[in-house]
N, C-alpha and C positions, 0 to 999 in steps of 0.2 A: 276901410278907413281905419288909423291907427285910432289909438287912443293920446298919443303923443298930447294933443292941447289940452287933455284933463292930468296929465301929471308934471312934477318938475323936474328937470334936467338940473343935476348935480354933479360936482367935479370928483375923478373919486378919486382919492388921495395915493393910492397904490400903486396907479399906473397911469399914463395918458389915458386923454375920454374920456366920455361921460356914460354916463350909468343911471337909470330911471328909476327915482324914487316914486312909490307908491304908498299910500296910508295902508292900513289893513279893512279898513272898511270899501274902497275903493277897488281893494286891491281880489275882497270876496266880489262884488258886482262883476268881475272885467274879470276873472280867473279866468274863463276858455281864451280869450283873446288874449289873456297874456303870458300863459302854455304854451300859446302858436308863437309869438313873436320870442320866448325865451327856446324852442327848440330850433328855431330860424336864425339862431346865435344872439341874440340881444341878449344884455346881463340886465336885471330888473333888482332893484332892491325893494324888502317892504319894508315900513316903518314903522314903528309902535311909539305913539306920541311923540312923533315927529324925528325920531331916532333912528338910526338903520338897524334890523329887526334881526333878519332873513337877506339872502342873495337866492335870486331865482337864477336857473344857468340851466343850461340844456345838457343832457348827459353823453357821454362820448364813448364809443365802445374802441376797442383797443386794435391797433390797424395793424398790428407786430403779432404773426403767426409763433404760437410755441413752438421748441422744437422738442422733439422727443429726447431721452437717453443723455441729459446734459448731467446726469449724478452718476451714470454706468463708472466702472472702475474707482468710485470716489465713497463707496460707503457699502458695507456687507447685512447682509441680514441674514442671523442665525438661522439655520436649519427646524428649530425649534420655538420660532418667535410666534407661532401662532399656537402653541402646545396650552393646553388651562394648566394655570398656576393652583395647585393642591394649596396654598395657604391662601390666596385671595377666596377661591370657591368653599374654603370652610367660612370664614367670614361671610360671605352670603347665605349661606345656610347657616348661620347663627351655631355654628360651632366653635369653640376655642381652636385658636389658629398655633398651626406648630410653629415655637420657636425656628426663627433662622437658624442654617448651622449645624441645628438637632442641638442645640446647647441651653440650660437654661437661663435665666438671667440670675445674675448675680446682684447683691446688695453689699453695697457698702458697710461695710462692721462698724459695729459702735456709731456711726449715723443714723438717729427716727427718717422713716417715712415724713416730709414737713406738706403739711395740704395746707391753703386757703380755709379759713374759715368766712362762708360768707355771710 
């Protein structure tokens, strides 16, 4: 037997049909039965003082097969792209990391360094 005469049918504004509101006190008592009836495709809404809360809805797994090889000829990956990067790996061993380039950085003349003081 449902639970249908312990909740209210509401109109729900989104789409044709109605949609089952539940309190959340209600809604904890009657959970296993209304798991079944939300995976059996019913939409269940809970309510949080008397408000729509939550939408209970059954989950849907994807009925459309991937197909393989849909990026082949559309993007290359370097020969090298899995090679360790010598500047990330000094930074994890807390080394000072070599400039890009091999260059070092340069400072604007006659401009201070300007920091935040906080």
């Amino acid at each position: 037997m449902s639970i249908v005469s312990t909740l209210t049918q509401i109109e729900d504004q989104t789409r044709l049909g109605l949609v089952r509101l539940i309190n959340i006190q209600a809604a904890k008592t009657h959970l296993s039965r209304l798991l079944e009836e939300a995976a059996a495709g019913e939409e269940i809404v809970i309510a949080k003082a008397g408000r729509p809360y939550v939408k209970l809805v059954p989950c849907t797994s994807s009925t459309t097969a991937r197909t393989l090889g849909g990026w082949e000829g559309k993007v290359e990956i370097a020969d090298d792209f899995d090679e360790p990067n010598a500047e990330i790996l000094a930074l994890f061993e807390g080394r000072p990391a070599a400039p890009r380039g091999g260059k070092s950085p340069k400072k604007a003349a006659g401009k201070p360094n300007r920091t935040r003081a906080t």
